[in-house]
N, C-alpha and C positions, 0 to 999 in steps of 0.2 A: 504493500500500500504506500510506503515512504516512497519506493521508485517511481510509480505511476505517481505521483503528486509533484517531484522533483521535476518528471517529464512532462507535465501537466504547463507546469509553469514556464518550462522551453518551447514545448510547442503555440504558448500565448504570447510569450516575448515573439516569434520567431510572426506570428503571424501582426504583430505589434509593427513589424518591418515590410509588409507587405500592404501598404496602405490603400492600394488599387482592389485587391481584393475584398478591405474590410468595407470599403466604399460601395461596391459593388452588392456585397450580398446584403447591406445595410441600405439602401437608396431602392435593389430593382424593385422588392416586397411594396416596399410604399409607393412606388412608383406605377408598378401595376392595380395596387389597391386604387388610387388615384383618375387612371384611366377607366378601371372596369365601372367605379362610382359617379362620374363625372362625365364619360363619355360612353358610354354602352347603358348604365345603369339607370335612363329613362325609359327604355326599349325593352329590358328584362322585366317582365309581373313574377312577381314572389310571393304576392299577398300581402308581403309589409317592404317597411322601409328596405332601397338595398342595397343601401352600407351595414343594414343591420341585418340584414343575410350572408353579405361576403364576408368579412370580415373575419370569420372564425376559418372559412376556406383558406386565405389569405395567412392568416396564421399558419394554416399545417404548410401550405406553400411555400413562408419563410423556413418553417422548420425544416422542409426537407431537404430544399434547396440548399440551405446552410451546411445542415450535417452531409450533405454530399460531397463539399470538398473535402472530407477525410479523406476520400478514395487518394485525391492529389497529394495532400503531406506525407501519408503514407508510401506511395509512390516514388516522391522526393529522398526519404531516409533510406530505403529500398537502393533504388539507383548510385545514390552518392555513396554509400560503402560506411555510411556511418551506423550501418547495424554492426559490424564486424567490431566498432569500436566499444559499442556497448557490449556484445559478450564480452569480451577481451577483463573489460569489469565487471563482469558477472551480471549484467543488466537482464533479464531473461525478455522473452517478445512479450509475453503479455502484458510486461510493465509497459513497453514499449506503446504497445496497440491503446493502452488502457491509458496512456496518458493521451496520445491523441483524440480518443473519446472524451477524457474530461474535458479537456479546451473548448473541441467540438459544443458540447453542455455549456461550458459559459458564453462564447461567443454567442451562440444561437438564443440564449436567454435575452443577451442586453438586445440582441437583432428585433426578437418578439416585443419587448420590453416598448422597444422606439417605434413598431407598429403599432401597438395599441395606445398609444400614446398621439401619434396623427389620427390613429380611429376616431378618439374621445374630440380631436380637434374639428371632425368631420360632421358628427354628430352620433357616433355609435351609441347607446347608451342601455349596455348590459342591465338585465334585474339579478342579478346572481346574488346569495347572502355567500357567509366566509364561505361554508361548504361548497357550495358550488365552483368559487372559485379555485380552492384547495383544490378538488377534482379535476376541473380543469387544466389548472397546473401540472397537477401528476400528470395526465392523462399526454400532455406534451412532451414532460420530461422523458415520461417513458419511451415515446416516439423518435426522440431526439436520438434518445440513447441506441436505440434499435436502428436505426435508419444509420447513425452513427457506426457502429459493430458493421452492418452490413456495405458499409462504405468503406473502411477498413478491410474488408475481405475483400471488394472490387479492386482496392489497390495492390493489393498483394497478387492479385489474377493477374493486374495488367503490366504488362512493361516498360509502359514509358508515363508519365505524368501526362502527357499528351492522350493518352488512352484512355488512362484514369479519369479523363475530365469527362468523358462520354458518358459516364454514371452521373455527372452532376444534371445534362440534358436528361436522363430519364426519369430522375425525380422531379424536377423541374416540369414535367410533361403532363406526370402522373395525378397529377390534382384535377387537369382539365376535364376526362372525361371522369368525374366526379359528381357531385351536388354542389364544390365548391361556387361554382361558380352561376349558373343555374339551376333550374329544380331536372332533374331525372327524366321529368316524363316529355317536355321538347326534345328530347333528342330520337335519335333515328330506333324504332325500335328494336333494331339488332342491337342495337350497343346498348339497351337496358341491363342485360345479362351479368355483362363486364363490369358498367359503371355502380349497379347496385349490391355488387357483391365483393368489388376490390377495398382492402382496408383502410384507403385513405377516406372514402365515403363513407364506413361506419366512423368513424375519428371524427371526420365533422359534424357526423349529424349528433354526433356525444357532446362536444363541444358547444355546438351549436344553442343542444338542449340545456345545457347546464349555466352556459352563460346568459341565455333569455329567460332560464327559467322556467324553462318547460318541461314538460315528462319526458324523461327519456328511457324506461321501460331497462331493457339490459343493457343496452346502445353501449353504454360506458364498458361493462366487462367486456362485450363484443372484442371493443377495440382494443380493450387491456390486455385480452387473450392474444391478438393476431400481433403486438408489439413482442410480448412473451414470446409468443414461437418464431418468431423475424428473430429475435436477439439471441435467443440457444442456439436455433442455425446458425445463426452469424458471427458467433462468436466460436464455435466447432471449428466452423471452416475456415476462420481466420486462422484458429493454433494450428490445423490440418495442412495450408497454405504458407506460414509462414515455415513451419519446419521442413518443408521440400526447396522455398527458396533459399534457405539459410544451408541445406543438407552438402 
């Protein structure tokens, strides 16, 4: 635990030097929230307000998108032969892996943090009491953490940082055919299948429900579950992967 915390605070310094990037995953979130409210979001019927439909889409959006550039840092330590430096001091991978998850969690915190922050300046205006928002919470953290894990296993798949950013495109993608961003039932009915059954649509519609206040039935475990098992795979494959490139 003192390693990944050590490494924790390297891979934040390190991303502290990449100022394009932190710009980037910090500005596009709010910037598409922006466009979808502003320019799309007279034309969308949601039945209510819809900043106060997107928004929580918007969130998992930032999250994923964020925790995807794990796939790259990891990528980068990979490449450059600074794994070799950390055995050498007995550093093991999972500290390794496990500190660029943590970073990943704080970065993507203050990212969420400064979108719901232009949300409230927009006019979002959640009904959620503590609990709900505590849930809420979790329910990202845990997202973060998993999509995280599984980002770190892309990197270690892939071979060049340039490859590894192809994972950042398909989370980035994945929210669209969702609820994130309209309701389910416009869309083509072949794609109901996909979009009502992939877990970034059970994650909103929890979210959703907790932050407005509404029932949401199991909605929340749904999601809790398909983070659970995204993150036991993820984190399998990552020690399964990392010990063939380091072998």
């Amino acid at each position: 635990m003192s390693d990944a915390l050590v490494l924790t605070a390297r891979s934040l310094r390190i991303s502290r030097r990449n100022p394009d990037a932190i710009i980037t995953s910090l500005l596009l979130p709010v910037m598409l929230m922006l466009i979808f409210v502003y320019f799309f979001g007279g034309a969308i019927e949601t039945g209510t307000q819809y900043v106060t439909y997107v928004v929580p889409g918007v969130l998992v959006l930032c999250a994923g998108f964020g925790a995807a550039g794990t796939a790259v840092t990891v990528s980068d330590d990979m490449k450059g032969g600074l794994v070799d430096r950390f055995r050498s001091l007995d550093l093991g991978g999972a500290s390794m892996l496990a500190g660029h998850v943590g970073a990943s969690l704080v970065r993507n915190l203050v990212a969420t943090t400064l979108v719901l922050g232009v949300a409230f300046l927009i006019g979002f205006r959640p009904q959620a009491g503590p609990a709900g928002w505590l849930a809420a919470v979790g329910l990202l953290v845990a997202y973060i953490a998993a999509i995280s894990w599984l980002s770190a296993a892309a990197g270690l798949l892939a071979r060049t940082p340039e490859a590894a950013g192809g994972f950042t495109f398909f989370m980035m993608f994945l929210p669209y055919p969702s609820s994130a961003f309209v309701p389910i039932g416009t869309m083509p009915s072949w794609l109901h299948g996909f979009a009502e059954h992939q877990p970034v649509t059970t994650l909103i519609e929890a979210l959703r429900g907790l932050l407005l206040g509404r029932p949401v039935g199991s909605t929340p475990w749904i999601a809790l579950a398909w983070c659970a098992g995204i993150l036991a795979v993820s984190v399998a494959a990552s020690g399964t992967l990392f010990a063939r490139r380091t072998r």
